[in-house]
C-alpha positions in Angstrom: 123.9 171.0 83.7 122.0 171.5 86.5 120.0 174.6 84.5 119.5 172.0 81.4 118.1 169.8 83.9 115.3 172.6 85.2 114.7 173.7 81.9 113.7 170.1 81.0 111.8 168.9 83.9 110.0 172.6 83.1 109.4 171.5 79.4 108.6 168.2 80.6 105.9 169.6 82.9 104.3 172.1 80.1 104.0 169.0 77.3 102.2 167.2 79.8 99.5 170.0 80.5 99.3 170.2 76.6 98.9 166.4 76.8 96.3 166.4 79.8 93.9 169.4 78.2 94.0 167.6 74.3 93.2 163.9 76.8 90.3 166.7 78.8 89.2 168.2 75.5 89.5 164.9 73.8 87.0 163.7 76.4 84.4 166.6 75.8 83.8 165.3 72.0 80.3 164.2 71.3 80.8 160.5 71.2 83.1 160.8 74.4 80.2 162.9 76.3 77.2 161.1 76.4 78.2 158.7 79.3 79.1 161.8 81.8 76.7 163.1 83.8 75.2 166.5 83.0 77.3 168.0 85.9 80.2 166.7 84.7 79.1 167.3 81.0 78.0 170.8 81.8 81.2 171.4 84.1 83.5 170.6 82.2 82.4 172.7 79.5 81.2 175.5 81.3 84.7 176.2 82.7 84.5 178.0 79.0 88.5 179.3 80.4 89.6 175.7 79.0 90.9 173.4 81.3 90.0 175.3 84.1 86.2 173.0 84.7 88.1 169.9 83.8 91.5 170.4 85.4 89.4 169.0 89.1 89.2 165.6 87.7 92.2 163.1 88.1 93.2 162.9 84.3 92.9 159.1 84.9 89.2 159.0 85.1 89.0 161.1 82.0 91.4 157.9 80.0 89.0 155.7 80.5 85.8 157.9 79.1 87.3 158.6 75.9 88.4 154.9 74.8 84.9 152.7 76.1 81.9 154.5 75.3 81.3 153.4 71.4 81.2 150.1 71.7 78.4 150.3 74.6 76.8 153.2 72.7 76.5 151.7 69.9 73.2 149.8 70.2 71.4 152.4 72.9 70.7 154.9 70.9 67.1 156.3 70.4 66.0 159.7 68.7 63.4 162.0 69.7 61.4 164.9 67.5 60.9 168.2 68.8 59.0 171.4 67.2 60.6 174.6 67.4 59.1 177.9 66.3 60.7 179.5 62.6 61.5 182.4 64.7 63.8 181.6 66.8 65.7 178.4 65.3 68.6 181.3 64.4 69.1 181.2 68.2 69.8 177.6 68.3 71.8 177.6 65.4 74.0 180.5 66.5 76.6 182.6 64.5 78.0 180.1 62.1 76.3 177.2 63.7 78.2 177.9 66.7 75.4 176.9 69.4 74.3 174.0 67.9 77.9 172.5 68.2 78.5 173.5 71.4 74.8 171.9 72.7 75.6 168.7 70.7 79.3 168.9 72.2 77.8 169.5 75.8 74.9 167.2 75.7 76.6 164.3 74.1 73.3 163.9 71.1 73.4 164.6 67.3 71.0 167.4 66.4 69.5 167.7 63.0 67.2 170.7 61.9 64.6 170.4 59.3 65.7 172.4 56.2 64.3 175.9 55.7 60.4 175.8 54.3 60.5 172.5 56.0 57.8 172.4 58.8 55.6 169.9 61.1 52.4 169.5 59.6 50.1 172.8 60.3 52.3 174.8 62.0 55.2 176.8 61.3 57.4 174.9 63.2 60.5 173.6 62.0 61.4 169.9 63.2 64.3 169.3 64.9 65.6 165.8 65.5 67.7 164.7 68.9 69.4 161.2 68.6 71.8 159.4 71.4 71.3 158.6 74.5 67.9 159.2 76.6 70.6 161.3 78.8 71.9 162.6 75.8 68.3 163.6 74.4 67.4 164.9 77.8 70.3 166.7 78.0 70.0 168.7 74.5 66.5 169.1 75.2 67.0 171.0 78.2 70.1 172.6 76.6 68.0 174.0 73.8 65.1 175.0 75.8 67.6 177.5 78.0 69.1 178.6 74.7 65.1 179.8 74.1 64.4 181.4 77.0 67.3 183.3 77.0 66.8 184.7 73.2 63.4 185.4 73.8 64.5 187.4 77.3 66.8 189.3 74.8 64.0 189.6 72.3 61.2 190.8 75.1 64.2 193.3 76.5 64.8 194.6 73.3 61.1 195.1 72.1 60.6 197.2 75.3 63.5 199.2 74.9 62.5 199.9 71.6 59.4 201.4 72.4 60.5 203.7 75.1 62.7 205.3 72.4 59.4 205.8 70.3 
């Protein structure tokens, strides 16, 4: 009995770590995000190993977060248009669209790209429209710029590598 009993308490223990990270991941969803602060947004999510960025906070302040936000939400929402270069919307979108969810995921805003062939007037600029929050917006913004900088880094590395091999 008294191995049933550890064997249990041990199963016991492991469903409530299941429970804790769907509760931490449950917290992480875009509705759910866009009171958190960007650090705890951002480290959350940047613990990328799962619960690992999360697991610091008490579960009990992560309860709250995920039940209350809607209903407060639900009138502050304001939208923002940005232009982005044709060129490097791929890099925002990602594989699959992966980037794009994760920035709307992290940032706590709903992003919408202008179709393809669909640019701000003059330019070759697609639109891309940021709704939520203003920490939200300012959050994706700043999320989306990094995600440029960093693809045109790859793209400048790459172009030089390039023509050393010429």
């Amino acid at each position: 009995m008294g191995v049933t009993s550890v064997t249990s308490a041990g199963g016991a223990r492991g469903g409530s770590l299941e429970r804790f990270a769907e509760v931490a991941f449950e917290a992480l969803r875009p509705p759910a995000v866009a009171p958190i602060s960007l650090s705890a947004g951002v480290g959350g999510v940047g613990g990328v190993g799962g619960v690992g960025g999360v697991a610091g906070f008490p579960s009990a302040s992560l309860l709250p977060l995920s039940k209350s936000p809607t209903p407060a939400d639900a009138g502050a929402k304001d939208s923002k248009n940005v232009e982005i270069a044709e060129v490097i919307v791929g890099a925002i979108l990602g594989p699959g669209g992966r980037s794009l969810v994760e920035i709307q995921q992290m940032s706590g805003a709903n992003i919408q790209i202008s179709k393809k062939g669909t640019f701000a007037p003059g330019t070759r600029n697609r639109i891309v429209t940021i709704t939520g929050t203003q920490t939200a917006i300012s959050n994706a913004q700043y999320l989306i710029e990094q995600k440029i900088q960093e693809e045109e880094l790859k793209r400048t590395r790459h172009n030089a590598i390039s023509g050393l091999m010429q």
